[in-house]
Every structure is written in C-alpha cells, then in structure tokens.
C-alpha positions as CSV (number, residue, x, y, z in Angstrom):
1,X,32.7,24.9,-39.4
2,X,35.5,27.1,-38.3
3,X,39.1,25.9,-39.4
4,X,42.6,26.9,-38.4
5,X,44.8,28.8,-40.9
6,X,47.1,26.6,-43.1
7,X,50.2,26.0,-41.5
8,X,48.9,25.4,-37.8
9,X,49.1,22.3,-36.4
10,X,46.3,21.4,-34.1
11,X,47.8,18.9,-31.3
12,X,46.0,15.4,-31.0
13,X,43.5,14.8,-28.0
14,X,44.9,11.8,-26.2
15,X,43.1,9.3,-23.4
16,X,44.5,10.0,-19.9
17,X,43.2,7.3,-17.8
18,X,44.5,6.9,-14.2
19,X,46.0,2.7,-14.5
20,X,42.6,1.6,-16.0
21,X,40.1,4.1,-14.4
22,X,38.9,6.7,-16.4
23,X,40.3,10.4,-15.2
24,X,37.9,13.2,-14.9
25,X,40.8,15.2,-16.1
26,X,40.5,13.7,-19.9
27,X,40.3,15.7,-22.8
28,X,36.7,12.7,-23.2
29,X,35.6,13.1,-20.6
30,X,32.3,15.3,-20.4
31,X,29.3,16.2,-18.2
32,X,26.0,16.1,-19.3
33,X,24.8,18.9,-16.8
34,X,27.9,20.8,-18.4
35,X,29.1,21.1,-15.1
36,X,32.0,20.2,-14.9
37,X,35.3,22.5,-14.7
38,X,38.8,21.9,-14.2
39,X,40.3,24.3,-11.8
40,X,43.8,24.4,-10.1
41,X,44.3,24.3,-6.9
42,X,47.5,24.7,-4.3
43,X,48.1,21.5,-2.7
44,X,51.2,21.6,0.1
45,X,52.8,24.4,-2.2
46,X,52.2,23.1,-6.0
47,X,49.3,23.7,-8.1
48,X,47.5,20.6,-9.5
49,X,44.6,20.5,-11.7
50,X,41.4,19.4,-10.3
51,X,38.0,18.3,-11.8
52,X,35.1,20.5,-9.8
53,X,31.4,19.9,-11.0
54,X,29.3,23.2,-10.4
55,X,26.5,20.9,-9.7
56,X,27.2,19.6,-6.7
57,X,29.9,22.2,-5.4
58,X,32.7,19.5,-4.6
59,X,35.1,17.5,-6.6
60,X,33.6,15.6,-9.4
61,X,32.8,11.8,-8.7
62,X,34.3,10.8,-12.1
63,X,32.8,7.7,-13.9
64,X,30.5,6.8,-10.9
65,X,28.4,9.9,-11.6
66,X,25.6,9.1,-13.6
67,X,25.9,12.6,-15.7
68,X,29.8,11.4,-17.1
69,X,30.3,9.8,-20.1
70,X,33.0,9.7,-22.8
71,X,33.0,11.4,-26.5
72,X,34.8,8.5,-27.7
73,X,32.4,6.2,-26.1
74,X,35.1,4.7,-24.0
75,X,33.8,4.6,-20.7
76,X,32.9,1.0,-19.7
77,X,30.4,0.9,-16.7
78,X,32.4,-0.5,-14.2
79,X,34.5,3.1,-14.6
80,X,36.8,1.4,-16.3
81,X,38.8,3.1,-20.0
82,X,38.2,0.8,-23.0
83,X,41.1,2.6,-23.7
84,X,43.6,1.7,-21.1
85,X,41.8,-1.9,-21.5
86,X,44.3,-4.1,-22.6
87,X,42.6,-7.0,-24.8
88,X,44.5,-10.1,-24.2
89,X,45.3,-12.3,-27.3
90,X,43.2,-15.3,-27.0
91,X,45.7,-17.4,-29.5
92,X,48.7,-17.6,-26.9
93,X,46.4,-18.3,-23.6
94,X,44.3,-21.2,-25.9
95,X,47.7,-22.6,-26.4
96,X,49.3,-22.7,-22.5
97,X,45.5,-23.9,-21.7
98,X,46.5,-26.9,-23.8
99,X,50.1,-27.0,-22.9
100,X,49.3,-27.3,-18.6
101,X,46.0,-29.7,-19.4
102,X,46.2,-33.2,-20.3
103,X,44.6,-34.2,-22.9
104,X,43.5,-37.3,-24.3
105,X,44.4,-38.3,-27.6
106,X,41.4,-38.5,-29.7
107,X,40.7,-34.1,-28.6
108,X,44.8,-34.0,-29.4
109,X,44.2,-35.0,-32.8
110,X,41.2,-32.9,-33.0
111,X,43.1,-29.9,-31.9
112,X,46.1,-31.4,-34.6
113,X,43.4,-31.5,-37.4
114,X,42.0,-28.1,-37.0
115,X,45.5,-26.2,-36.1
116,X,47.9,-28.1,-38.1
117,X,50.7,-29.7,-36.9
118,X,51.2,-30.9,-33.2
119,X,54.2,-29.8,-32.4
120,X,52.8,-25.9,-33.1
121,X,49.8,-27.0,-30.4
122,X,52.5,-27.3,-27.6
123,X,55.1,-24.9,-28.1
C-alpha cells in the first residue's frame, strides 16, 4: 500500500450532506457503474461543481439511483445521511412524555421505583 512521506499530512474526508439528504458531491459517495464525475460548470457567471454520471449523460440522480451507495455505509434508503441524522436522546423525551401525561399513582410509583426519586421523574 502506497504511503505518503513522513511529514505530510493527509486532510480528513468529511460527510457533506445537503440538511439531511445525502450530496452527490461527497467525498462517500460512489457509483457502482464508476460513472460518476464531478465536473464544473458556469452557472450565471461562477463556476460550481456538479455531479455528472457518464451513464446516463445528465446530472446524477444522487441517492435515488439505484447504482449510489456510501463507503461509510451511511446512506439510509430514504436518501437520507445517517450522518446528518441527528439521534434524539430518548431519556429527556421519556421524561416531558411523563411530565404533559397524567398519570395515576400506582404507574407513578412504578416509574419512582425504577428511576429513583420522584421529584427527578418530573423535572
């Protein structure tokens, strides 16, 4: 495997989805025709890159083509980036569940026995 020379710093590949949508334009994301090719083009007087796929001869779909996938195996198959996914921490929703429902007493002491105190349930 070929190496770079000590002392060169190779620069880190980062995930460039578009919100939550994964971005042709990502360092991940590949074609598995190998058609795909980022070219620039002039677009009302500046150049932006642009995701081409030989293949076809127009723009590339993106994540609804059924040749694209990622190399980190990010690409969810909605088209969504499991990177730009943010998970959602189950703990705080659990407790404004229990904070907006009300509940009897015998699942509040339930809740009490497994969590610890009361007073933690509701703040």
């Amino acid at each position: 495997m070929h190496r770079p020379p000590r002392g060169i710093v190779t620069p880190q590949l980062k995930p460039m989805p578009l919100g939550d949508k994964c971005n042709p334009l990502c360092p991940f994301f590949k074609c598995s025709k190998n058609a795909l090719v980022i070219v620039n083009k002039v677009v009302r007087g500046h150049v932006q890159k642009s995701a081409m796929c030989r293949w076809i001869g127009d723009q590339c779909l993106g994540a609804s083509c059924q040749f694209a996938y990622c190399e980190r195996r990010a690409l969810l198959p909605d088209g969504r980036c499991a990177f730009a996914v943010k998970f959602k921490e189950s703990g705080d929703e659990f407790l404004k569940e229990v904070e907006k429902e009300s509940l009897s007493e015998e699942v509040m002491d339930l809740l009490e026995k497994r969590v610890g105190r009361r007073e933690s349930l509701l703040e």
